[in-house]
N, C-alpha and C positions, 0 to 999 in steps of 0.2 A: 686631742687624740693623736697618739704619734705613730700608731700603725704596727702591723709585728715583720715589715719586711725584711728586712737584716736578721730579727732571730729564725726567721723560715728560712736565712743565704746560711745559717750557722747550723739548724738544724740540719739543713738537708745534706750540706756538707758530713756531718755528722752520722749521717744513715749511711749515704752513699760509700763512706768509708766500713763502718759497719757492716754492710752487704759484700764487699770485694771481702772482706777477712773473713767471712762465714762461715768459706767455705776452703780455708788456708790460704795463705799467701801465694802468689804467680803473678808473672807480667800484666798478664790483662787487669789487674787491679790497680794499675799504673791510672787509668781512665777516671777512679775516684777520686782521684786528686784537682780534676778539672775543676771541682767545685769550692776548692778552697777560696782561690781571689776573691769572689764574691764574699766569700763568708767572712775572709780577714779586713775588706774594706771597712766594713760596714760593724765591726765587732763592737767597737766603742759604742752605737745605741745599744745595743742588746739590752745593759740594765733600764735603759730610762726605758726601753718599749714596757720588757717584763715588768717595769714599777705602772705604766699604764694600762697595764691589760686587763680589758671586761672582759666578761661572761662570753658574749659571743667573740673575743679575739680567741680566747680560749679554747674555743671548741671549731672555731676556725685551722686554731694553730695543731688542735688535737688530729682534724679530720683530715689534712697537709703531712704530718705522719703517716696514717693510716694508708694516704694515698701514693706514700713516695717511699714507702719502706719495704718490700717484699724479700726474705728466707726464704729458702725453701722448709725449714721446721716451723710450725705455724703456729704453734705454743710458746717457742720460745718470740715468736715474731710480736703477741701478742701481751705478752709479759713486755718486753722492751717498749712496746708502743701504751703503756700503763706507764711505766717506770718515768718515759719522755714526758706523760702528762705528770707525774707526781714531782719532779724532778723542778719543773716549767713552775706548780704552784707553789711550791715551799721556797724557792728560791724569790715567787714574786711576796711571799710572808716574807721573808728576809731581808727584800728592798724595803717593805714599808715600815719594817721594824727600825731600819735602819736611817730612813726619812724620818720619824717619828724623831726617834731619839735626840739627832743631830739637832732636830728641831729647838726640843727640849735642851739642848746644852748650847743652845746658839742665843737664848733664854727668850727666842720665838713660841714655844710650845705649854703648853698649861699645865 
């Protein structure tokens, strides 16, 4: 189990930039950019987390949105915070599609 720490340094980076633009660009959105280092360190796990993620990283990873995303329009805050989990599964369907495969042409797979 490799954890989802990095994709939460990438996610959150992600919000934070998200939130400063919301509401138009100005100075004080300079401040979401603090969170990038974290998030470019650590990019390279990102796939192997998302190819590892249960059920409960998921809804770990889902309620870490929930709790670090705030708009002020709350529909559309609610929609983006759906999209981050739709986004999160299909892309972890994509790693394993793509584990699979390799597998199979590595002539490891059945």
């Amino acid at each position: 189990m490799l954890g989802i720490q990095e994709t939460k340094d990438v996610v959150y980076a992600g919000l934070k930039i998200g939130e400063a633009l919301s509401d138009g660009i100005d100075i004080t959105d300079i401040g979401a950019l603090t969170s990038l280092p974290a998030a470019i360190s650590g990019i390279s796990d990102v796939p192997a987390e998302i190819a590892d993620l249960d059920e409960a990283e998921a809804e770990e990873l889902n309620q870490y949105v929930k709790d670090n995303f705030d708009i002020p329009d709350d529909q559309l805050e609610a929609f983006i915070e759906k999209a981050v989990a739709t986004v999160v599964q299909v892309y972890g369907l994509y790693i394993a599609f793509k584990t699979m495969r390799d597998a199979q042409n590595d002539g490891s797979g059945e």
